[in-house]
N, CA, C and O atoms as a printed pandas DataFrame, in Angstrom:
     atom_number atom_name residue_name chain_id  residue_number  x_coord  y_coord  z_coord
0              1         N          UNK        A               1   95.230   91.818   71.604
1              2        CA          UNK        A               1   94.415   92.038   72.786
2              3         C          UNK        A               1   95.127   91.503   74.033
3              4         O          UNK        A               1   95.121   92.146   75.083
4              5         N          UNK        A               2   95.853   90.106   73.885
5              6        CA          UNK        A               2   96.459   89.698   74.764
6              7         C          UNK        A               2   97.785   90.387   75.450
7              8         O          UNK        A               2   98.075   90.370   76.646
8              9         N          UNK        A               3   98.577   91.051   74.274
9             10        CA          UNK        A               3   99.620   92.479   74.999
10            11         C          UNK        A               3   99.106   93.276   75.378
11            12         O          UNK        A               3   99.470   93.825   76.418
12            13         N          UNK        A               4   97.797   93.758   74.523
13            14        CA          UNK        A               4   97.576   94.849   75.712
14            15         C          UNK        A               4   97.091   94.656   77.208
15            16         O          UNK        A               4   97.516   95.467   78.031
16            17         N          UNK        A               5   96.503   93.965   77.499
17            18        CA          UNK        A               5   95.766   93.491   78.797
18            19         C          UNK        A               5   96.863   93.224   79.587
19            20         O          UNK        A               5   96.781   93.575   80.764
20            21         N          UNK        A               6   98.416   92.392   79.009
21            22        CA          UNK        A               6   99.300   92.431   79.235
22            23         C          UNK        A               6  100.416   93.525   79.921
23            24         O          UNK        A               6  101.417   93.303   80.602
24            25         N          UNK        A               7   99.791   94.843   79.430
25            26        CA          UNK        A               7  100.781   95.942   79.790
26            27         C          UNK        A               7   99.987   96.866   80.295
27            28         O          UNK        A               7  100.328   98.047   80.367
28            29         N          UNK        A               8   98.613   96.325   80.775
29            30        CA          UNK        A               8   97.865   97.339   81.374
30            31         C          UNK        A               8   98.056   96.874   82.370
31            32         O          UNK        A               8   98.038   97.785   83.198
32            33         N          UNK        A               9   98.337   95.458   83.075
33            34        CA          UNK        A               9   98.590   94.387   84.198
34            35         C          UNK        A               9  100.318   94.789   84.778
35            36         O          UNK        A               9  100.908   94.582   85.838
36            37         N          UNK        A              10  100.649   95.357   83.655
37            38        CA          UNK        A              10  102.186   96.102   83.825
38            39         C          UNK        A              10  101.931   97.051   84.425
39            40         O          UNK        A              10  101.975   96.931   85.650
40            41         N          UNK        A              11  101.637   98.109   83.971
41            42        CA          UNK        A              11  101.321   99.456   84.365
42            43         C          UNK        A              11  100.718   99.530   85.462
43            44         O          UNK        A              11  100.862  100.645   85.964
44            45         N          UNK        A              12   99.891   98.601   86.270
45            46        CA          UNK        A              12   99.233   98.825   87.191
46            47         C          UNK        A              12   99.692   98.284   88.565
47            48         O          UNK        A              12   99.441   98.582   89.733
48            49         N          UNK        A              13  100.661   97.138   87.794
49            50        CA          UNK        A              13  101.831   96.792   88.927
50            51         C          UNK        A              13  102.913   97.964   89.285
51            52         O          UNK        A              13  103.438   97.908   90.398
52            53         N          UNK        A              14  103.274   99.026   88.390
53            54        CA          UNK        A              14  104.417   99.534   88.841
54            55         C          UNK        A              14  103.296  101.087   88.822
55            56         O          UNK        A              14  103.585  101.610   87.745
56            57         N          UNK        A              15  102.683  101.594   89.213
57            58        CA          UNK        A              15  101.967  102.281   89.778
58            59         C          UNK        A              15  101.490  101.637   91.016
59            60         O          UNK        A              15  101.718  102.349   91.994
60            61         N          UNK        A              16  101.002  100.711   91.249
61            62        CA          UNK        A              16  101.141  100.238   92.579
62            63         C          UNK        A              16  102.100  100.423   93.264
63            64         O          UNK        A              16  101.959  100.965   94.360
64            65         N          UNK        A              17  103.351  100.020   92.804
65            66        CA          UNK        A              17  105.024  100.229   93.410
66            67         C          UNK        A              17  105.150  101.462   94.438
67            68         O          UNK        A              17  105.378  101.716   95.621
68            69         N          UNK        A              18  104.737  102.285   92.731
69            70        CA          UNK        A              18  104.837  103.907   93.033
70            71         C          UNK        A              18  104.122  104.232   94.133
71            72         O          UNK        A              18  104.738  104.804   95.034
72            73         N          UNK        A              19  102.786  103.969   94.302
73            74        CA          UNK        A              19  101.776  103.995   95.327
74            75         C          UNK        A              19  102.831  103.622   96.761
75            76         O          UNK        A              19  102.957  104.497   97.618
76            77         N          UNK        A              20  103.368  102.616   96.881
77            78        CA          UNK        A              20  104.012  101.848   97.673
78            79         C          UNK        A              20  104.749  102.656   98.280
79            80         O          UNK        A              20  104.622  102.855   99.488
80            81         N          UNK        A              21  105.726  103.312   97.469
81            82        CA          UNK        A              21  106.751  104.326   97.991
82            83         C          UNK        A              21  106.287  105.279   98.195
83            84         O          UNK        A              21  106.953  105.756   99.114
84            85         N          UNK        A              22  105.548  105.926   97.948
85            86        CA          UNK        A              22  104.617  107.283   97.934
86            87         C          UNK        A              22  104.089  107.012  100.097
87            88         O          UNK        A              22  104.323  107.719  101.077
88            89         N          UNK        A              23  103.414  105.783   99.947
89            90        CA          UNK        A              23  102.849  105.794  101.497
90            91         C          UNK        A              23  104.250  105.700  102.559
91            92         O          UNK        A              23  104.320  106.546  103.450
92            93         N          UNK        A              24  105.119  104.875  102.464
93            94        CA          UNK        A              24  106.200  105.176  102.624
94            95         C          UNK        A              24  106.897  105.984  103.216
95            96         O          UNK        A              24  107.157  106.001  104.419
96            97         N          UNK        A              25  107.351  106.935  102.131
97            98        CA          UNK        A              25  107.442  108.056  102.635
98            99         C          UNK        A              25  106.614  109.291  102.460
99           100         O          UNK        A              25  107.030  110.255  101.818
100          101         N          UNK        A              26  105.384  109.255  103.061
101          102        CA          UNK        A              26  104.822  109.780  103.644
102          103         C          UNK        A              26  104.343  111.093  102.673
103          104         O          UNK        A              26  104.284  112.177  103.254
104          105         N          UNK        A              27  103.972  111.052  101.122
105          106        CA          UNK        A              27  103.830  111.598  100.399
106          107         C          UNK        A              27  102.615  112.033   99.462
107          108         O          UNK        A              27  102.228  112.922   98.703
108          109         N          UNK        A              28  102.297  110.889   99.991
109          110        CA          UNK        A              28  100.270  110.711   99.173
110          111         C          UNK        A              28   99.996  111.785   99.197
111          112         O          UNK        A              28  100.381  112.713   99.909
112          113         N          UNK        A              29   99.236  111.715   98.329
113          114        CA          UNK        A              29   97.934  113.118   97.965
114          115         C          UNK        A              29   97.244  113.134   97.615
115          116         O          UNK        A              29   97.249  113.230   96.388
116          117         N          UNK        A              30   95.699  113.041   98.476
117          118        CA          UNK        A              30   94.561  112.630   97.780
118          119         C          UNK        A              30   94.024  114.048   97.105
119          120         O          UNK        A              30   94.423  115.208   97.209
120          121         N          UNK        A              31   92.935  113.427   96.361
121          122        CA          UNK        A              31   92.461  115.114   95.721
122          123         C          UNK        A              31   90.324  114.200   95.549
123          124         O          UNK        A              31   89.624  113.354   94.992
124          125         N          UNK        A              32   90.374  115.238   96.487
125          126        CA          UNK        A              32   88.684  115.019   96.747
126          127         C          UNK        A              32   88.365  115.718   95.672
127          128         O          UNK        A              32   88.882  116.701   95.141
128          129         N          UNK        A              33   86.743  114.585   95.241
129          130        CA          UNK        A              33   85.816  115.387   94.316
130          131         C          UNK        A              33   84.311  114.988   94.506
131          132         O          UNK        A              33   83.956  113.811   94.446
132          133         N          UNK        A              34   83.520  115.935   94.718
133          134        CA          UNK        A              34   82.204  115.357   94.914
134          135         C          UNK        A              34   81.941  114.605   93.747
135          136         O          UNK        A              34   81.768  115.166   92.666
136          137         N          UNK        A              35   81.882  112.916   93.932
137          138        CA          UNK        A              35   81.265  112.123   92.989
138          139         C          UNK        A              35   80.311  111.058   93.519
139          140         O          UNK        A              35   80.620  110.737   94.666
140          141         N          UNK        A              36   79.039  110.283   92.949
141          142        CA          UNK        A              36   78.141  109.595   93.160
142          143         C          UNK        A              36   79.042  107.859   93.056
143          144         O          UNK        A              36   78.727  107.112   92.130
144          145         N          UNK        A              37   79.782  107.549   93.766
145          146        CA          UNK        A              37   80.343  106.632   94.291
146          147         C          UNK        A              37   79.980  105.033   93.675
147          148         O          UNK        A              37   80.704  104.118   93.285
148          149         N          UNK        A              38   78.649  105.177   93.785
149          150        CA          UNK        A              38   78.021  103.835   93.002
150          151         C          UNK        A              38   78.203  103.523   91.444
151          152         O          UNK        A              38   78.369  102.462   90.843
152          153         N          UNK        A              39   78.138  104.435   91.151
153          154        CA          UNK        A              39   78.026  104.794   89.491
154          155         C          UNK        A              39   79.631  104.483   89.323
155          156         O          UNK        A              39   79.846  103.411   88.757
156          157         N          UNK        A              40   80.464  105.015   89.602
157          158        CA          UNK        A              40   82.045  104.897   90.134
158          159         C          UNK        A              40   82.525  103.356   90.143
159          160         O          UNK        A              40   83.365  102.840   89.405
160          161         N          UNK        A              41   81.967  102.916   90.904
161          162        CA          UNK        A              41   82.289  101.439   91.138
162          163         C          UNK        A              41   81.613  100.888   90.072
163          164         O          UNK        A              41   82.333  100.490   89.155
164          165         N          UNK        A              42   80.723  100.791   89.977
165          166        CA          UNK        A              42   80.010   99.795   88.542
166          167         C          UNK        A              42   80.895  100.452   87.573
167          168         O          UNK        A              42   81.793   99.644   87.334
168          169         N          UNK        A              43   81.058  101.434   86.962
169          170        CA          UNK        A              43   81.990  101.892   85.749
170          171         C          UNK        A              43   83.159  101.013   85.879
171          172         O          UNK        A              43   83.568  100.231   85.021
172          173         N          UNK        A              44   83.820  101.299   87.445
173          174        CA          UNK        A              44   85.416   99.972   86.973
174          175         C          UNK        A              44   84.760   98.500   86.943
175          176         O          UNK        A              44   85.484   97.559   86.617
176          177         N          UNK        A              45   83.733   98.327   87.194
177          178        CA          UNK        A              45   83.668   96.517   87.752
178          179         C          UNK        A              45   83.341   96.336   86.503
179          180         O          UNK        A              45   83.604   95.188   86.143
180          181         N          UNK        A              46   82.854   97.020   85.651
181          182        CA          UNK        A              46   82.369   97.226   83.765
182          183         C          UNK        A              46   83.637   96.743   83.045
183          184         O          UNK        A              46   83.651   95.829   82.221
184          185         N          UNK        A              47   84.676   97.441   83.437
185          186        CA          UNK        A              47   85.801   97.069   82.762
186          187         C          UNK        A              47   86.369   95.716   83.208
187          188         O          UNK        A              47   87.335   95.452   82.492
188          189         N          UNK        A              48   86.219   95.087   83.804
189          190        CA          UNK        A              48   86.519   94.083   84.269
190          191         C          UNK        A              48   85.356   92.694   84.064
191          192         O          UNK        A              48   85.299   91.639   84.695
192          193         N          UNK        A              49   84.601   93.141   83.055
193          194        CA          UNK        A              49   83.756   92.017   82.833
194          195         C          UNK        A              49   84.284   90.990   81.997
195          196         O          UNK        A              49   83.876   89.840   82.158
196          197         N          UNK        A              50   85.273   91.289   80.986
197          198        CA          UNK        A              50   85.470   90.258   80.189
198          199         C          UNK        A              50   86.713   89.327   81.061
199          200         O          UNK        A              50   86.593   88.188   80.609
200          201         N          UNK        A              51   87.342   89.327   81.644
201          202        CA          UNK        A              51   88.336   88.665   82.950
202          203         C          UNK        A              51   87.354   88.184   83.852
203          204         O          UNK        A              51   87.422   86.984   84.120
204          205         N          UNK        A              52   86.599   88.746   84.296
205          206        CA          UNK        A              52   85.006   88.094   85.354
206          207         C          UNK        A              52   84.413   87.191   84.458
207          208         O          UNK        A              52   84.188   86.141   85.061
208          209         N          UNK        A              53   83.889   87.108   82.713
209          210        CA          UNK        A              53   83.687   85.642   82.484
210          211         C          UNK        A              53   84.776   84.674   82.272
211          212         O          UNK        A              53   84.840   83.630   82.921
212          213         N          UNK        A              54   85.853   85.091   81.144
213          214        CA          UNK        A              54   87.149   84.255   81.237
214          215         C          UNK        A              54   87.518   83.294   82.714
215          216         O          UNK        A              54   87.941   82.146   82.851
216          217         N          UNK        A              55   87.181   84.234   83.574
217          218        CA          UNK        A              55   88.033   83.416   84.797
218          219         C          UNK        A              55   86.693   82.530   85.327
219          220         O          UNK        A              55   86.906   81.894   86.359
220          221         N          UNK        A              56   85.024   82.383   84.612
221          222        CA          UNK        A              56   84.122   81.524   85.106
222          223         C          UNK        A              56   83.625   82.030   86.297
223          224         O          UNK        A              56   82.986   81.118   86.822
224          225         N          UNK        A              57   83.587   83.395   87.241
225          226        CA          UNK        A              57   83.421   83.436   88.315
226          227         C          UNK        A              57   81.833   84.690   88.149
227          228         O          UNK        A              57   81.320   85.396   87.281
228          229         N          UNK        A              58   81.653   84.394   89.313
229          230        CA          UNK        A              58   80.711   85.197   89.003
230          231         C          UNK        A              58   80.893   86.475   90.319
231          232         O          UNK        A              58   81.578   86.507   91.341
232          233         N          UNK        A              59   79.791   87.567   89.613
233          234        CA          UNK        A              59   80.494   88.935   91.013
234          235         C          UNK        A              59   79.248   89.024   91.191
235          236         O          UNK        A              59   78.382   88.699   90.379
236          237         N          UNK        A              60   79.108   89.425   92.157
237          238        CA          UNK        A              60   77.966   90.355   92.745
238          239         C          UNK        A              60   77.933   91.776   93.527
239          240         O          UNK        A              60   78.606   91.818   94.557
240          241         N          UNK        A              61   77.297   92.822   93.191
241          242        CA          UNK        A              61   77.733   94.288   93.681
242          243         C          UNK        A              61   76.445   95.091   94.456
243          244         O          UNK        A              61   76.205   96.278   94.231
244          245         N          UNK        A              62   75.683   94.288   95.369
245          246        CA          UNK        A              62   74.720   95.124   95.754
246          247         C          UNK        A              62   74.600   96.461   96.516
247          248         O          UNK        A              62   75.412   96.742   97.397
248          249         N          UNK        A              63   73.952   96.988   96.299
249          250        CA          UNK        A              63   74.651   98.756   96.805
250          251         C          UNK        A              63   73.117   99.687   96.001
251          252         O          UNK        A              63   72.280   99.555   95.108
252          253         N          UNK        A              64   73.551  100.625   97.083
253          254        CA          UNK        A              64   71.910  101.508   97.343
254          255         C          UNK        A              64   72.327  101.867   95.877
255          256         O          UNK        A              64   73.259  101.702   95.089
256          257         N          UNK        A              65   70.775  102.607   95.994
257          258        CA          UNK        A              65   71.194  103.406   94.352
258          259         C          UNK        A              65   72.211  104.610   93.877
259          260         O          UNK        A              65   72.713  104.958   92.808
260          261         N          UNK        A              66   72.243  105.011   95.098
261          262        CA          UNK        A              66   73.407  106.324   95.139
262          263         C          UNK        A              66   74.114  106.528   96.558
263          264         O          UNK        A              66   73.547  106.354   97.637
264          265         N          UNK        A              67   75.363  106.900   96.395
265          266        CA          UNK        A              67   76.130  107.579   97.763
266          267         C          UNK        A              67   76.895  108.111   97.136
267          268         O          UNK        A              67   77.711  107.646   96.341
268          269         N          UNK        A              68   76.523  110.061   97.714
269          270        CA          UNK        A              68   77.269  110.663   97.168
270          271         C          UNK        A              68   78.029  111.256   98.208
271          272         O          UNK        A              68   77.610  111.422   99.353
272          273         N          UNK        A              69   79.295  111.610   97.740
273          274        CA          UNK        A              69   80.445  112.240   98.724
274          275         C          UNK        A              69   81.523  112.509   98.332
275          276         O          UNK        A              69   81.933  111.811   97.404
276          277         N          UNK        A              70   82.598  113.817   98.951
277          278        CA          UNK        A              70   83.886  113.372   98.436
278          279         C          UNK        A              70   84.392  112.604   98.800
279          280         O          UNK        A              70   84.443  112.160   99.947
280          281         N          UNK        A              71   85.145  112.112   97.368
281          282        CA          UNK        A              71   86.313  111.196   97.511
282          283         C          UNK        A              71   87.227  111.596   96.462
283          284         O          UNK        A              71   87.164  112.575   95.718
284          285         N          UNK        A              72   88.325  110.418   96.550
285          286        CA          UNK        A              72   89.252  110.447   95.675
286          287         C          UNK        A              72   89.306  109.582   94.803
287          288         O          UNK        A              72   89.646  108.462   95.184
288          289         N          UNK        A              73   88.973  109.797   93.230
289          290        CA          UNK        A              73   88.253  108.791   92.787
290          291         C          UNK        A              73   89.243  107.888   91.915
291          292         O          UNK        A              73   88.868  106.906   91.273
292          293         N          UNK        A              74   90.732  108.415   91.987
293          294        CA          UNK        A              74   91.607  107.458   91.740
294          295         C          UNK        A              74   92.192  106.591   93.042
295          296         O          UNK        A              74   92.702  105.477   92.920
296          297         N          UNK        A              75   92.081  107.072   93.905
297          298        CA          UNK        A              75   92.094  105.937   95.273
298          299         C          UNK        A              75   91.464  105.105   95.126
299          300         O          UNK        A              75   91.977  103.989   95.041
300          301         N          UNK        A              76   90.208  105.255   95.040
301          302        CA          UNK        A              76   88.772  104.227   94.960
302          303         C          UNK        A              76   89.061  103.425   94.088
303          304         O          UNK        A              76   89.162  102.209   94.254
304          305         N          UNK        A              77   89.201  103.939   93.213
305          306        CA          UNK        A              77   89.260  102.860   91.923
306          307         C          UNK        A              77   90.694  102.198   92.542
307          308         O          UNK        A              77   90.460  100.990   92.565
308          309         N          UNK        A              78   91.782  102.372   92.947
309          310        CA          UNK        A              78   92.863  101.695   93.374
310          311         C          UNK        A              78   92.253  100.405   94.266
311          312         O          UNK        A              78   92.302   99.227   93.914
312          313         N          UNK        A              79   91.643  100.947   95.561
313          314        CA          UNK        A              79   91.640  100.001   96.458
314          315         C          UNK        A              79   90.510   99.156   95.735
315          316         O          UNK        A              79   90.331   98.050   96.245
316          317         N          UNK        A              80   89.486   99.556   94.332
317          318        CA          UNK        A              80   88.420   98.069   94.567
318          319         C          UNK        A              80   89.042   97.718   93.716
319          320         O          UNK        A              80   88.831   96.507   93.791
320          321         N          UNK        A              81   90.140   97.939   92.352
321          322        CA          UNK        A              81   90.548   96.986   91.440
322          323         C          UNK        A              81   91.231   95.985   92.360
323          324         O          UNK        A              81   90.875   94.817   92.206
324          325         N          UNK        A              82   92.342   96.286   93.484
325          326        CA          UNK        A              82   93.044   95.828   93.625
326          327         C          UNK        A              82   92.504   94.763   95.266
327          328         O          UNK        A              82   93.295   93.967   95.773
């Protein structure tokens, strides 16, 4: 469990990178999709529960019940993991 969490902490560093060079030079590409945004965010902050008790901290996520809109829902998830 500990390699993998390990090489998902990998992977997300050098996709970041990539991200890095991508803004850079001037290459991004978002790809809109109508999705319910809230639901979105609680799904990643889900994955991140067992590191949220390990690390003793506590989160809090208050937010209407829905906002829907396009977005890009691998952006999103970029900018709140990170």
């Amino acid at each position: 469990a500990i390699s993998d969490r390990m090489v998902a902490r990998l992977t997300r560093l050098v996709e970041d990178l990539l991200e890095v060079s991508r803004i850079n030079s001037q290459r991004i590409e978002l790809r809109y999709e109508e999705i319910e945004l809230v639901g979105l965010l609680r799904e990643i902050l889900s994955r991140f529960q067992w590191e949220i008790e390990r690390a003793g901290v506590q989160v809090r996520f208050d937010a209407p019940a829905s906002i829907v809109g396009s977005w890009d829902p691998g952006k999103i998830e970029q900018i709140f993991v990170n």
